[in-house]
C-alpha positions as CSV (number, residue, x, y, z in Angstrom):
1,X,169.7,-41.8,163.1
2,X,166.3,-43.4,161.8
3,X,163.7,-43.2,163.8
4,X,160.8,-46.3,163.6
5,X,157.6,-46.3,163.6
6,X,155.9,-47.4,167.0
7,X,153.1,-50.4,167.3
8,X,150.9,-47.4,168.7
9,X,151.7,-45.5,165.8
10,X,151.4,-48.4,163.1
11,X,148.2,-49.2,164.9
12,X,147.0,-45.6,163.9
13,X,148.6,-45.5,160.5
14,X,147.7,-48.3,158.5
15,X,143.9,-48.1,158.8
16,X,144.4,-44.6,158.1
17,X,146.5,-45.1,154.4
18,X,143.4,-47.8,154.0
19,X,140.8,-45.2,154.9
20,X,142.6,-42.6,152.0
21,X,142.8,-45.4,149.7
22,X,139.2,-46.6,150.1
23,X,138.0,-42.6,149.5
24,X,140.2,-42.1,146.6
25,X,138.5,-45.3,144.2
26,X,135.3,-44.7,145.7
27,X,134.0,-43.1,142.6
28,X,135.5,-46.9,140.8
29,X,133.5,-48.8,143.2
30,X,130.2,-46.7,142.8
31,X,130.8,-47.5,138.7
32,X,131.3,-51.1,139.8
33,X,128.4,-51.6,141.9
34,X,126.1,-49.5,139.4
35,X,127.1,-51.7,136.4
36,X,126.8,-55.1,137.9
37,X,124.0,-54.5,140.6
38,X,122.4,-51.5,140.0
39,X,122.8,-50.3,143.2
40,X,124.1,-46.7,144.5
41,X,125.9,-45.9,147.8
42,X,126.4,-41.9,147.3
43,X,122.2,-41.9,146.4
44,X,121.7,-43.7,149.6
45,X,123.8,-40.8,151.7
46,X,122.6,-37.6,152.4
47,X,123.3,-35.3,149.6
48,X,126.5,-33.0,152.2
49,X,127.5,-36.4,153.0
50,X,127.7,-37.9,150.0
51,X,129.7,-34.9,148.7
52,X,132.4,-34.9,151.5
53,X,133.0,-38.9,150.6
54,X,133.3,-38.5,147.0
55,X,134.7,-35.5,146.8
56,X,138.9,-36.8,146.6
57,X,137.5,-39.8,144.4
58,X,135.8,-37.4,141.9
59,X,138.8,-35.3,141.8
60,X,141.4,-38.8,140.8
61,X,138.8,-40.2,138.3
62,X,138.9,-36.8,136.6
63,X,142.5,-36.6,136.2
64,X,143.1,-40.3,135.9
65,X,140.9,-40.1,133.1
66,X,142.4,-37.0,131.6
67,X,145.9,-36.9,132.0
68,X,146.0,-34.3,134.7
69,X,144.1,-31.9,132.0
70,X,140.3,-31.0,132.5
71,X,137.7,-30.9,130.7
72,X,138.7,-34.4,129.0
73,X,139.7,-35.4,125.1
74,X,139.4,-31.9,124.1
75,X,140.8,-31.4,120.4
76,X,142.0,-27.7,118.9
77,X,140.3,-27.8,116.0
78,X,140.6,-24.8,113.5
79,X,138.6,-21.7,113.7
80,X,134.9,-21.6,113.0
81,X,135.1,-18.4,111.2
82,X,134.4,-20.1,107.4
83,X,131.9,-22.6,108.6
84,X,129.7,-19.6,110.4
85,X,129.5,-17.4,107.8
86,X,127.4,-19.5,105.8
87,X,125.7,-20.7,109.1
88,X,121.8,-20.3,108.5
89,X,120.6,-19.6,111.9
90,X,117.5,-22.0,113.6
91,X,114.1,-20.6,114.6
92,X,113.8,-19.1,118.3
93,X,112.1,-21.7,120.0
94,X,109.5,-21.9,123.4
95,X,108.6,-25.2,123.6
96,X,106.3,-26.3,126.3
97,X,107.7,-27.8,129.1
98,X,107.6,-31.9,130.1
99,X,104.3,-32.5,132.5
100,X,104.2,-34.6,135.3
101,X,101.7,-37.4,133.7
102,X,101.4,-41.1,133.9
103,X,103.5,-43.9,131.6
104,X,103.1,-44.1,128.6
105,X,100.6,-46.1,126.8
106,X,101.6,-49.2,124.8
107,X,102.0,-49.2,121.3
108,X,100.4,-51.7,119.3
109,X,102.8,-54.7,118.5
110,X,105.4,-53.9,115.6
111,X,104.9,-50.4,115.9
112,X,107.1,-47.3,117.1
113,X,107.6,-44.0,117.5
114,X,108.7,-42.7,113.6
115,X,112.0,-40.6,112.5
116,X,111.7,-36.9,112.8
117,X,113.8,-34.8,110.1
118,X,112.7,-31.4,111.3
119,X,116.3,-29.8,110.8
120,X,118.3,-28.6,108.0
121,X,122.1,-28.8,108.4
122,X,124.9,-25.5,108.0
123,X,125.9,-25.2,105.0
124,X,129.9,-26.1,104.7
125,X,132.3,-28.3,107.1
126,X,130.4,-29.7,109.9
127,X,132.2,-30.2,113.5
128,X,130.2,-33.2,114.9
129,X,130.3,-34.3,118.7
130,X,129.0,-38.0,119.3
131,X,127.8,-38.5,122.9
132,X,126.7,-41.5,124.7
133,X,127.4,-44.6,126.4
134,X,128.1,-48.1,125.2
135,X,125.9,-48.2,122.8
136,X,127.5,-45.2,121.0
137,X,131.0,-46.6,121.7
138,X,130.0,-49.5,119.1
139,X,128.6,-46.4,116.6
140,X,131.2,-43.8,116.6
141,X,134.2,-46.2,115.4
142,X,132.2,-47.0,112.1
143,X,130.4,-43.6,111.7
144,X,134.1,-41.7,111.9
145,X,135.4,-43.9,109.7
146,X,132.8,-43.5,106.8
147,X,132.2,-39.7,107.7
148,X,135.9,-39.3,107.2
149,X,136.2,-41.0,104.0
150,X,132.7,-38.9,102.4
151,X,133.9,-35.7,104.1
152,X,137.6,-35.4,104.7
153,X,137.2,-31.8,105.8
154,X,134.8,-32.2,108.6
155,X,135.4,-32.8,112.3
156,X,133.9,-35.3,114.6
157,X,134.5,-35.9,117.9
158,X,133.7,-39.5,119.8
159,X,133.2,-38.3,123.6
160,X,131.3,-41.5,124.4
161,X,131.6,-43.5,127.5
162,X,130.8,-46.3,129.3
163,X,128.0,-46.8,132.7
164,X,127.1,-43.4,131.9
165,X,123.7,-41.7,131.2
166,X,121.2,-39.3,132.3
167,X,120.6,-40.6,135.9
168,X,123.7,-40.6,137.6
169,X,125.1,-37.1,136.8
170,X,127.1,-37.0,140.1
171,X,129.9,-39.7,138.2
172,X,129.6,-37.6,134.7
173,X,127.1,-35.0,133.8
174,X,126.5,-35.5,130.4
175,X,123.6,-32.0,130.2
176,X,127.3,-29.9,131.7
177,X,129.1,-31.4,129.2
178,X,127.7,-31.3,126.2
179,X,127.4,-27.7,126.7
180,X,131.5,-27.2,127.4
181,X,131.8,-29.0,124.1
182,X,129.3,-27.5,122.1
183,X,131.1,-23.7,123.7
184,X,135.0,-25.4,123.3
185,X,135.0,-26.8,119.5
186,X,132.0,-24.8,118.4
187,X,129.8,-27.8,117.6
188,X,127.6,-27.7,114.1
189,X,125.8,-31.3,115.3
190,X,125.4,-33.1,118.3
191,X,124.5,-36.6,117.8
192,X,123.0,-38.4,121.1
193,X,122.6,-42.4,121.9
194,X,122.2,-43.3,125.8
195,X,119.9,-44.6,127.8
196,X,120.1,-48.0,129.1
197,X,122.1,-47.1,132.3
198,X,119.3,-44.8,132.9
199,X,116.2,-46.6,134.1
200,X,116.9,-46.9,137.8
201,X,115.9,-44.5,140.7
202,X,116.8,-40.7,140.5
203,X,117.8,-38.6,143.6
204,X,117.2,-35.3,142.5
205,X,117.6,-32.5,145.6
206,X,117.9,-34.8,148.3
207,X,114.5,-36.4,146.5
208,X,114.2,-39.9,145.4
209,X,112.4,-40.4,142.6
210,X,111.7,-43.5,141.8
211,X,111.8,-45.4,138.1
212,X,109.4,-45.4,136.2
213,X,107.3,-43.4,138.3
214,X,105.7,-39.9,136.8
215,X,107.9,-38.2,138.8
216,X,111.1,-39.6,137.6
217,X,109.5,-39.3,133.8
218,X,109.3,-35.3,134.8
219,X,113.0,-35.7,135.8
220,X,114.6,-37.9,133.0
221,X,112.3,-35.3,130.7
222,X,113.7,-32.0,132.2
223,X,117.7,-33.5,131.4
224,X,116.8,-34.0,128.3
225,X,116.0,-30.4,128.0
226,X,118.7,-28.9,129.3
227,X,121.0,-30.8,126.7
228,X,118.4,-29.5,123.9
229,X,118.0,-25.9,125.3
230,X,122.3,-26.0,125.5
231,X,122.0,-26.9,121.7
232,X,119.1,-24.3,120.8
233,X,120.8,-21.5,122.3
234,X,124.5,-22.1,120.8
235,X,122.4,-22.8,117.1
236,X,123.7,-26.3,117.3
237,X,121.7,-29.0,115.2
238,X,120.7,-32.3,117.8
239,X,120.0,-36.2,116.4
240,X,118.9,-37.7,119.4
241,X,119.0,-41.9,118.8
242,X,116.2,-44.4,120.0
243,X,116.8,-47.3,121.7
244,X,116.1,-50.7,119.6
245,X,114.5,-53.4,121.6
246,X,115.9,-54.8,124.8
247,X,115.4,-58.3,126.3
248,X,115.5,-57.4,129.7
249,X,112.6,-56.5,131.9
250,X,113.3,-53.3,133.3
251,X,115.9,-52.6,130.8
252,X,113.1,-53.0,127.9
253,X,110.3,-51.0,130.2
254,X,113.2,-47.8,130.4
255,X,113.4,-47.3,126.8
256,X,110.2,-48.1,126.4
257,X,109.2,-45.0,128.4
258,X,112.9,-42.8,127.6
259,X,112.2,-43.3,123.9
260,X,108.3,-41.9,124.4
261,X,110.5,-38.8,126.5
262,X,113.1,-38.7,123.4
263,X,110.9,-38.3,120.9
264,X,108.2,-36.1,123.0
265,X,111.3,-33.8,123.4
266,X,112.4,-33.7,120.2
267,X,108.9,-32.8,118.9
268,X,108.8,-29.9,121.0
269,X,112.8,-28.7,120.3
270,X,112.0,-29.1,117.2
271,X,115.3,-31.3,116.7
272,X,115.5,-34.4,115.0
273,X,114.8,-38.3,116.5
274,X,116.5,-41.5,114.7
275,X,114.2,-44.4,115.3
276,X,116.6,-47.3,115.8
277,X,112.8,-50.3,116.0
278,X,112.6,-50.4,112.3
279,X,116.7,-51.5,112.2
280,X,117.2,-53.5,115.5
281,X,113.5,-54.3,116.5
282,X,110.6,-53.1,117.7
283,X,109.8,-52.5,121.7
284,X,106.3,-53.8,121.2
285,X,107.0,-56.9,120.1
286,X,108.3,-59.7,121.2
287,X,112.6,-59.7,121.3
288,X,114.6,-61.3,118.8
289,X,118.4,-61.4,118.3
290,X,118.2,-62.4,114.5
291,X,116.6,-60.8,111.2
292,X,115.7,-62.0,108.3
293,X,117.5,-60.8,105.4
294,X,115.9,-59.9,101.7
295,X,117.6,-63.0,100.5
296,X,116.0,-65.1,103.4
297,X,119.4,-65.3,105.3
298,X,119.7,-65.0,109.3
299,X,121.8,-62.1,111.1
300,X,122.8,-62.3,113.8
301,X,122.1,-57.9,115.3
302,X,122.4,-58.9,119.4
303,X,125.4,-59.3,121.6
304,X,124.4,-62.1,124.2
305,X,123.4,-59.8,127.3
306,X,120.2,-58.5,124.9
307,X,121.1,-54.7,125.1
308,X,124.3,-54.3,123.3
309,X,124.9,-55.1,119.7
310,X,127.1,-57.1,117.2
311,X,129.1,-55.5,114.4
312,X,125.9,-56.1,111.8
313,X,123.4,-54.2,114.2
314,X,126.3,-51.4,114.5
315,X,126.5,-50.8,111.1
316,X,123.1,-50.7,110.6
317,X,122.6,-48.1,112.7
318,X,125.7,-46.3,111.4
319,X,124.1,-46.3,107.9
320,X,121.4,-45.0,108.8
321,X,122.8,-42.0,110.8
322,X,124.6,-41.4,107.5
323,X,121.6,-41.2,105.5
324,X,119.5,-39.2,107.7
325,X,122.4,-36.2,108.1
326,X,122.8,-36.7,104.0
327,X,119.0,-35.8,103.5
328,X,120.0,-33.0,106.0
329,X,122.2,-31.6,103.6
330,X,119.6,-31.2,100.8
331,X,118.4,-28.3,100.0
């Protein structure tokens, strides 16, 4: 004999299916809300809080995302044996640690922080990981494609995705990850492009710090170096990529300051910067969505929202990554 539900019971049962529901995508309505109005409801909780509400969505998103399997899009390449025997091994490295200073000062107009080559890649088959956000997503398609067809034997790897960066490491921590990757496939080169999801306030420890103060430079600075201490002590070979010029305000003032941090970093790592400003456009001057070409032509290197870019500005940049790991490869 069925036995129905009560009114009492309904009563009690349908806000609490809602109240499940609502916990489960709240990890899809932080994403939303941090996308399209910058805003954050687990930084405005108390850390223990925060955790208890986030916890069940955190656990979906990761298995929504990956199938059921975790860590996510991990590939079985061969064994590393060949490729580490011919494996030069990098300098042992103490760099000195970020300092709590004021923002940067301005560069002049039309200039920018230059290119550092201070690495030499392993000899043999490289096993490449690409990691970023949007901006990446537009690389990586072109980059594998070309890489492929000049190297059929090496490996790379597209792990970029989208809304994420080095602020909001309670959706995806990009320092933890890189490091499982760089352990799982047994990375040669890790090639970084991030950074306009970043420039908005960091909670760090129950902290807020907020952007772009000298604190938060101090913070942004120190997660930086925990993906370029990862690479130093696995021997893995880093490319961090600057940002290009940005259109909007605070958008433009974040790289502005994260590509001072990049670079700063890099110097110290001793790893290698890829200065986008001479390609897309400079910080210090004034935005533009065109370029001339040599033959006088226009094109077109901006999407419409001033941060991404079109298929010309990708391949630009995709050329040039290409070129700077060639000169790598000298001798």
């Amino acid at each position: 004999m069925r036995r129905h539900l009560s009114a009492r019971q309904l009563s009690w049962l349908l806000p609490s299916v809602a109240l499940v529901v609502c916990l489960s995508w709240l990890t899809s309505l932080e994403k939303y809300l941090g996308v399209r109005y910058h805003v954050s409801l687990e930084a405005a909780l108390p850390p223990a809080v925060a955790d208890a509400l986030f916890a069940p969505s955190r656990w979906l998103d990761e298995r929504v995302r990956s199938g059921g399997s975790r860590p996510l899009f991990r590939l079985n390449w061969p064994s590393s044996a060949g490729v580490q025997e011919e494996v030069q091994a990098l300098p042992k490295r103490t760099p000195e640690p970020p300092q709590l200073q004021d923002l940067p000062d301005p560069l002049p107009p039309g200039e920018f922080l230059p290119t550092l080559a201070q690495q030499k890649l392993a000899l043999g088959p490289q096993r490449i990981l690409l990691a970023g956000d949007s901006m990446m997503q537009g690389i990586a398609p072109l980059f594998m494609r070309d890489i492929k067809r000049l190297y059929p034997d090496w490996q790379v790897q597209d792990l970029s995705r989208t809304s994420t960066g080095l602020t909001m490491r309670r959706y995806f921590d990009w320092p933890a990850r890189m490091a499982d990757e760089m352990d799982a496939q047994s990375l040669t080169l890790l090639v970084v492009f991030l950074g306009p999801n970043d420039p908005w306030d960091m909670l760090v420890d129950g902290r807020r710090h907020l952007f772009p103060s000298p604190g938060w430079a101090l913070n942004y600075a120190l997660r930086v170096d925990e993906v370029l201490a990862a690479a130093e002590q696995r021997q893995v070979r880093v490319i961090w990529v600057g940002l290009p010029a940005m259109q909007e305000g605070r958008i433009r003032d974040g790289a502005v300051l994260q590509n001072h941090i990049f670079h700063a970093r890099a110097t110290q790592w001793g790893t290698d910067y890829l200065a986008t400003e001479p390609l897309i456009g400079t910080l210090s001057a004034p935005f533009q969505k065109f370029k001339l070409k040599e033959d006088g032509q226009r094109v077109n290197l901006r999407a419409q929202d001033g941060i991404h870019l079109t298929p010309s500005g990708q391949r630009l940049i995709s050329q040039a990554l290409l070129t700077h790991i060639e000169q790598a490869r000298q001798p």
